[in-house]
C-alpha positions as CSV (number, residue, x, y, z in Angstrom):
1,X,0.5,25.5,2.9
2,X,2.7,22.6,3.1
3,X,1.8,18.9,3.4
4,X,2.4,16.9,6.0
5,X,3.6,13.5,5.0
6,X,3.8,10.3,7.3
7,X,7.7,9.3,7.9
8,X,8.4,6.1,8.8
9,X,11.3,4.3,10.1
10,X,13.4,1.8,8.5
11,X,16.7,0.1,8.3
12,X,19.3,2.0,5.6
13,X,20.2,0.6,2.6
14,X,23.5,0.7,0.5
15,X,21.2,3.4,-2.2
16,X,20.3,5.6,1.7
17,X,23.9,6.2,2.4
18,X,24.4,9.5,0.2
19,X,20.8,11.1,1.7
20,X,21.6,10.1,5.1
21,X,24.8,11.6,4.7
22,X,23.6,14.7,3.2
23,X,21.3,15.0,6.5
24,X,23.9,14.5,8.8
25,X,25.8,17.5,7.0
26,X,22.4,19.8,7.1
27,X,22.1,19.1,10.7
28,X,25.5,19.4,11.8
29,X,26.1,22.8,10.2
30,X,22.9,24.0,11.8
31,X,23.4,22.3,15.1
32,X,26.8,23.3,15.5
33,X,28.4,26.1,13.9
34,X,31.0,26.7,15.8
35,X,32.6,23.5,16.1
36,X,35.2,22.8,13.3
37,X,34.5,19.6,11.0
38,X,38.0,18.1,10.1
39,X,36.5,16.2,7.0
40,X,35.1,17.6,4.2
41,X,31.4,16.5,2.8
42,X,33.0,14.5,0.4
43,X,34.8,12.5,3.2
44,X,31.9,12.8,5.9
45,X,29.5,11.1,2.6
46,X,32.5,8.3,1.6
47,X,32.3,7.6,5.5
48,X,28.7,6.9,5.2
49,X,28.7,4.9,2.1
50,X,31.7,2.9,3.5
51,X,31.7,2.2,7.2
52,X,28.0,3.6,8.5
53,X,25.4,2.2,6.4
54,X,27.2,-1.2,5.9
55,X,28.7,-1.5,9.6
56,X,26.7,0.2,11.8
57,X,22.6,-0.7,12.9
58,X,21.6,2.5,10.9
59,X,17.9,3.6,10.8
60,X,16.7,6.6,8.4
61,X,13.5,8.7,9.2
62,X,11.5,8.9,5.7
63,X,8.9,10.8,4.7
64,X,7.0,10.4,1.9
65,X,7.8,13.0,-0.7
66,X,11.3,14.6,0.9
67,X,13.1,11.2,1.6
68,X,15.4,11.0,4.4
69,X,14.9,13.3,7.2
70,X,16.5,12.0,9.7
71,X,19.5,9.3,11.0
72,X,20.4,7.3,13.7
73,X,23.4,4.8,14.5
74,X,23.3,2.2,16.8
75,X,26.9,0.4,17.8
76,X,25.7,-2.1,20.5
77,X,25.2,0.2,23.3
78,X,26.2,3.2,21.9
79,X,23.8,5.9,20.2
80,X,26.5,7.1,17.9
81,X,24.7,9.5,16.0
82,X,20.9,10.9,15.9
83,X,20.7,13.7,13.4
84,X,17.5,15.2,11.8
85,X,17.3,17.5,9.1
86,X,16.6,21.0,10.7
87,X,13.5,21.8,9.4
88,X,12.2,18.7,11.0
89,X,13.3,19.4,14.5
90,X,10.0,19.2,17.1
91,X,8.4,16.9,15.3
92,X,8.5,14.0,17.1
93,X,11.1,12.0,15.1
94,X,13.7,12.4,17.5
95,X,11.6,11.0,20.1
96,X,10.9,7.8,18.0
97,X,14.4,7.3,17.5
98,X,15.5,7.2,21.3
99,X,12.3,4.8,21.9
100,X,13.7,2.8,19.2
101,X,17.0,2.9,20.3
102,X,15.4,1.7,23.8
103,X,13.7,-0.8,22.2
104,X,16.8,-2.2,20.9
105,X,19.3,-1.8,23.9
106,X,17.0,-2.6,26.7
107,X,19.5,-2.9,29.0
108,X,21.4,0.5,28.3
109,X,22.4,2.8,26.1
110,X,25.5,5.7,26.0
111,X,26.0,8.5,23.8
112,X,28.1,11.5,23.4
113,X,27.3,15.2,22.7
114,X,29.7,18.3,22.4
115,X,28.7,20.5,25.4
116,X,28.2,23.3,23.4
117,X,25.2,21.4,21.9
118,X,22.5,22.5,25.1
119,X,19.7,21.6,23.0
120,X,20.9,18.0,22.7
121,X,21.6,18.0,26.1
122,X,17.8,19.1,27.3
123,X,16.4,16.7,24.5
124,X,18.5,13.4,26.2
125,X,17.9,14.5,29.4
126,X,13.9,15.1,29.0
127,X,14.6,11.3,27.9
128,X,16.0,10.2,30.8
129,X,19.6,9.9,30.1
130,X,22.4,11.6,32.5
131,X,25.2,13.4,32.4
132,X,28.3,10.8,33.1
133,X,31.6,12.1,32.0
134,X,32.7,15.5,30.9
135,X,36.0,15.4,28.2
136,X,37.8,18.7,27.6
137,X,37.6,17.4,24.0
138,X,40.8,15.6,23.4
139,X,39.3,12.4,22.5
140,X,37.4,13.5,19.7
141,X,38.8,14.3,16.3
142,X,36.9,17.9,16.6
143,X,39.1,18.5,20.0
144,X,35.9,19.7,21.2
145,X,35.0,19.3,24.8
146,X,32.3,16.6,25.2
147,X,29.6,15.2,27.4
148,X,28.8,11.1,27.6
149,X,25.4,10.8,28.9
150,X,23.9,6.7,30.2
151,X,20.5,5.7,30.0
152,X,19.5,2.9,31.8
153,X,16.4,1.4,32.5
């Protein structure tokens, strides 16, 4: 039987970047197997070390005795990214991320999710966003069609 450890949520750090990249990877291959990366993990991990962590609002979901399990990135109103590891799906974390992310854009928020990505979808949705824009994926380096949801208050 496995323990159950608190994980609490925090600001990154320069010495987070590799981890939260590593958890973005887990979750995107998971999440989305069908849609083709165009950057390699080594890219996707110098992106995080170099333009996420020290750019972006990132938080990190961390539990005490597995580290990171979880990301998100704020850019002003934007949710850029909310990723968990997989095995930590349904446990709540996401949740605490979008009140967060509430909590710090009080008077909106935006994000984008591929449309093959249905359980993203359901999970903003149950959180009140909606379904603004749908791209047949040219505006995204993964030329995969894409959904921007709104969430305001």
């Amino acid at each position: 039987m496995s323990r159950e450890y608190p994980v609490v949520l925090r600001r990154a750090t320069a010495a987070d970047a590799h981890a939260t990249a590593d958890v973005w990877l887990r979750s995107f291959a998971a999440a989305l197997p069908t849609v083709v990366r165009p950057r390699s993990d080594g890219e996707v991990r110098a992106y995080f070390r170099d333009v996420v962590v020290p750019s972006r609002e990132t938080w990190v979901a961390e539990e005490d005795g597995d580290g990171i399990v979880g990301v998100m990135v704020l850019d002003d109103d934007v949710l850029s990214q909310l990723y968990l590891d997989p095995g930590r799906r349904g446990r709540g974390i996401g949740d605490r991320f979008v009140r967060l992310a509430k909590e710090r854009s009080p008077e909106g928020l935006s994000l984008w999710t591929f449309q093959v990505n249905r359980p993203a979808q359901r999970f903003y949705e149950r959180h009140g966003f909606v379904a603004a824009e749908w791209t047949d994926g040219r505006g995204n380096e993964e030329r995969e069609p894409d959904v921007r949801y709104v969430w305001r208050p």
